[in-house]
C-alpha positions, 0 to 999 in steps of 0.5 A, a space after each residue: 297162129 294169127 298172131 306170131 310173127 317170128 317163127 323159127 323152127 329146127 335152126 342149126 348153124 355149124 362153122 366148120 367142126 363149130 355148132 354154134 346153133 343147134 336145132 333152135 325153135 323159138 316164137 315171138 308173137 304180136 306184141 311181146 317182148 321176148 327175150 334170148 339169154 345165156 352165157 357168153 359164147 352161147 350162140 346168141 348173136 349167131 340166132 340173130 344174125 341166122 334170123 336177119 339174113 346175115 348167116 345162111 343157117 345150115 338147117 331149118 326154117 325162119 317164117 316171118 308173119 307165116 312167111 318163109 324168109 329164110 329155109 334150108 335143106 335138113 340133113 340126115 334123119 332129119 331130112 325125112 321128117 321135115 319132108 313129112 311135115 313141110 312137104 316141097 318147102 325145104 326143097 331148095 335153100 332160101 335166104 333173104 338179103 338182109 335189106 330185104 328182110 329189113 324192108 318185110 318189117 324186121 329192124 335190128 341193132 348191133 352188140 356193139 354200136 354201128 352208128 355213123 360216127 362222123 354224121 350227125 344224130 339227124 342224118 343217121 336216122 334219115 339214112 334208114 328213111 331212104 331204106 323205102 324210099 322210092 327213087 332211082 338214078 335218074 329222080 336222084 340226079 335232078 331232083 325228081 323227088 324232092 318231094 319225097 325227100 322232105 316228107 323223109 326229112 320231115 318223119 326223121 325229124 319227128 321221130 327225133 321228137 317223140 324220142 325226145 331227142 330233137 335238141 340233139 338232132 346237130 350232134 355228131 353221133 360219136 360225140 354222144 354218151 354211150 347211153 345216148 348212141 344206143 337210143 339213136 340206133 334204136 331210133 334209127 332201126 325205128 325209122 324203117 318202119 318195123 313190125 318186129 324189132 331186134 335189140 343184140 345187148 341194148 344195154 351193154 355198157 351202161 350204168 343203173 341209171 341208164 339202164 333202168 331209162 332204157 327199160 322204160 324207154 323199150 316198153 314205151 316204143 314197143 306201145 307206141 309203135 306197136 312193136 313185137 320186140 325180140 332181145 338178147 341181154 345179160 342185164 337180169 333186171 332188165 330182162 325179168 322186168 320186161 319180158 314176157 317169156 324168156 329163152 335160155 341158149 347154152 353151147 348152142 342148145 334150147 335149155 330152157 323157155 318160159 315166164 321170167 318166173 319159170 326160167 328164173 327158178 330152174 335148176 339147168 338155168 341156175 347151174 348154167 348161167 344164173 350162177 349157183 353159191 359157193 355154199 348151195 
């Protein structure tokens, strides 16, 4: 399709005896905001760290804008079908660095907040503009590249400004408000220029008020930048307020996949996570 961007197709992740992932196949197009639910333990995070290049999956494929970034060998009965149908792709396993994934366009924040806690809320964003910088020991050590170095300078601290963060570019990034860390990851994570962005729990930790700030605040940078935004959370309202479609992960396994309507309204999705009354 002309217009996906992340197509994972057959992805399976085993730690020893532990399947953590098994047989996952999702999409995300241009312009959606997706979300991953499930119980905790459902092998969320494990998606994502297969998708950002930190897991080498044991099976299967992960195409970025039709592009494969991360493959590897089917086993089994699985393996004469995927030859069928991908023919010499899956012939050696691939997988990207996470740095080069993050260069292709794929930005991503963390279930729980690694921001550089003795650096500033300014310095923290520009350490994600040095990500494209283009410069070498030599350029580094006399100065070579000023110039790029204050047009780096000069968009940390704009962005800092549509985010309506300036006034706290001097703080140190530690000393802020939960709320306020998870924005500066955010904004940190947009500094490197993404096509698709990777939310692992946004709003963990937070109280209603802050919740429904990220809400809009998530709608609002996905227009702005033009983003696809792919989301794991547990906060329910945010979830079916914002998202397009939904997939539901349990033990590892695809339960379910549709609108926030749909998803809401199945029986497996309601027994398994959702939660079922007492007296149903």
């Amino acid at each position: 399709m002309a217009d996906n961007v992340l197509h994972v197709e057959h992805i399976t992740m085993q730690f020893g005896g532990v399947v953590a992932v098994n047989d996952l196949t999702l999409d995300v197009d241009q312009g959606e905001i997706v979300a991953l639910i499930g119980p905790n333990g459902a092998g969320k995070t494990t998606a994502f760290n297969c998708v950002t290049g930190v897991y080498e999956p044991t099976n299967g494929l992960v195409s970025f804008r039709g592009q494969p970034i991360i493959q590897n060998h089917p086993q089994g009965k699985m393996r004469a079908q995927y030859a069928g149908e991908h023919g010499d792709l899956y012939k050696t396993a691939m997988v990207k660095t996470p740095d080069q994934i993050t260069r292709l366009g794929i930005a991503r924040t963390f279930q729980n907040i690694r921001l550089f806690g003795n650096l500033t809320v300014f310095e923290n964003v520009l350490i994600a503009k040095h990500m494209r910088a283009k410069q070498n020991v030599l350029s580094a050590t006399f100065r070579l590249n000023y110039r790029e170095e204050e047009r780096m300078r000069r968009e940390a601290m704009e962005l800092l400004e549509i985010q309506g963060m300036a006034h706290l570019r001097d703080e140190t990034a530690s000393s802020l408000p939960y709320g306020l860390q998870r924005r500066v990851e955010i904004a940190r994570a947009l500094a490197t220029d993404p096509t698709l962005l990777l939310l692992d729990e946004p709003a963990a930790g937070m109280n209603p008020q802050e919740t429904q700030e990220l809400t809009e605040f998530i709608v609002r940078i996905k227009d702005q930048y033009h983003l696809s935004v792919f989301m794991i959370e547990h906060h329910m309202d945010l979830v079916m307020q914002i998202s397009q479609r939904i997939y539901v992960l349990d033990f590892g396994k695809l339960i379910a996949q549709g609108t926030p309507r749909e998803v809401q309204n199945d029986p497996e999705v309601i027994k398994a996570y959702l939660g079922v009354a007492d007296n149903a």
